[in-house]
N, CA, C and O atoms as a DFTB+ gen file, in Angstrom:
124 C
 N C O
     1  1       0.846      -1.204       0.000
     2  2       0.000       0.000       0.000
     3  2       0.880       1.252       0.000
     4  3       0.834       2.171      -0.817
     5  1       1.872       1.100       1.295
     6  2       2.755       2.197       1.357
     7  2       3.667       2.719      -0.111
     8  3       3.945       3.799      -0.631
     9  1       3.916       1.321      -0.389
    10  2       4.823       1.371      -1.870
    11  2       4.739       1.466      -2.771
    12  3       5.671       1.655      -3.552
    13  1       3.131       1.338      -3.148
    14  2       2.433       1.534      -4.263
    15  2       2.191       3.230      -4.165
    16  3       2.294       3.893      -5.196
    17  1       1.909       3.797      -3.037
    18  2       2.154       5.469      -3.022
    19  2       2.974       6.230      -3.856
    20  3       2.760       6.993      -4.798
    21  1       4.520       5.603      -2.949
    22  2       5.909       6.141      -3.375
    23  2       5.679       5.854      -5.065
    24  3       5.748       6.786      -5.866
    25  1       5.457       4.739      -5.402
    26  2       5.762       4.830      -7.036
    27  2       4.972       5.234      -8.123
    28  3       5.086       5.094      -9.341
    29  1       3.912       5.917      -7.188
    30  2       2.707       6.709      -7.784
    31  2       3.566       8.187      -7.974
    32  3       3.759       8.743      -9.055
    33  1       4.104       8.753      -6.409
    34  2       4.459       9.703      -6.281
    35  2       5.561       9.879      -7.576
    36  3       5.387      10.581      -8.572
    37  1       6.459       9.234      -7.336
    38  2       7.785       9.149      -8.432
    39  2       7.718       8.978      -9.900
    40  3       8.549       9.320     -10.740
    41  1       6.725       8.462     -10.037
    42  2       5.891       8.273     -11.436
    43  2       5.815       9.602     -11.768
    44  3       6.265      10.050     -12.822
    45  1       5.021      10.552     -10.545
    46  2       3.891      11.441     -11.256
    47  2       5.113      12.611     -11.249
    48  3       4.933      13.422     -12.157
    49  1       6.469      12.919     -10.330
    50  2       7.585      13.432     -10.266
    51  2       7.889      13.901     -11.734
    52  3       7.860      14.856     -12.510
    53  1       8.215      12.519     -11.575
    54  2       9.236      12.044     -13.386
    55  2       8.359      13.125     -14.508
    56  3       8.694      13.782     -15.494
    57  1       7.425      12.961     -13.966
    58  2       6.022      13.223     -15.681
    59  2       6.460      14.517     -15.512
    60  3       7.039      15.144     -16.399
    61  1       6.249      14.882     -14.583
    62  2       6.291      16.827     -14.063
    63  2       7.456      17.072     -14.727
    64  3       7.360      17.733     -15.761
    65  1       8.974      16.546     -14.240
    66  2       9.833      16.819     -14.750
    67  2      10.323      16.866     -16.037
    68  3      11.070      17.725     -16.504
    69  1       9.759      15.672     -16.712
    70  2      10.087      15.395     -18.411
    71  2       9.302      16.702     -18.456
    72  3       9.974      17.722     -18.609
    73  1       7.996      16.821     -18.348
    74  2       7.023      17.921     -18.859
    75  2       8.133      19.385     -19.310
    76  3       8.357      19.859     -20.423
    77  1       8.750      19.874     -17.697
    78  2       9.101      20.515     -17.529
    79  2      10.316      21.001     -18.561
    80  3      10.473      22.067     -19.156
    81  1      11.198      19.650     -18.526
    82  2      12.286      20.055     -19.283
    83  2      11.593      20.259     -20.934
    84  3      12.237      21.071     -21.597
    85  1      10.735      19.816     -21.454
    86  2      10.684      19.512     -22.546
    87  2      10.256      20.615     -23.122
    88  3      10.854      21.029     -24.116
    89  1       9.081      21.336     -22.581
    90  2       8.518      22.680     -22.361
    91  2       9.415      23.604     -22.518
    92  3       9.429      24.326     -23.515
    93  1      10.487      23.717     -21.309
    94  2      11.953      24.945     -21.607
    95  2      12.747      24.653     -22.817
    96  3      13.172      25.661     -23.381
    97  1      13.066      23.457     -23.382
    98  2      13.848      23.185     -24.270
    99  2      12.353      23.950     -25.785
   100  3      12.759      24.509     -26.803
   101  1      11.332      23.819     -25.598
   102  2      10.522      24.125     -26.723
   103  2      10.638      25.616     -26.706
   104  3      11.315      26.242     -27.522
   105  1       9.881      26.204     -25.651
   106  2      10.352      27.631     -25.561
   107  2      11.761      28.426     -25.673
   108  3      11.773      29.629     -25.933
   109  1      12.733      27.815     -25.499
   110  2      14.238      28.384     -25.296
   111  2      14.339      28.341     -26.798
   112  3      14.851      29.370     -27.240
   113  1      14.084      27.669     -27.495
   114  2      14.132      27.490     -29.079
   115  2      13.092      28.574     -29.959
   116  3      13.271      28.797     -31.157
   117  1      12.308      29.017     -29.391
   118  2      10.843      29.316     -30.006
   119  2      11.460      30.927     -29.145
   120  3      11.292      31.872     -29.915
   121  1      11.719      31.107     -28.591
   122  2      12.210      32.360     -27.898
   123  2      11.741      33.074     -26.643
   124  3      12.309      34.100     -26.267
């Protein structure tokens, strides 16, 4: 139960982060 949390949490981390980088790398290009 507990562990199924954490890899919800870290899952949903990761997503944020790809999101994130992928977003600045689109805009930094686009200006």
């Amino acid at each position: 139960m507990f562990g199924n949390w954490m890899k919800t949490s870290i899952l949903m981390a990761g997503i944020v982060a790809l999101f994130g980088v992928v977003g600045g790398a689109i805009g930094g290009q686009q200006g």
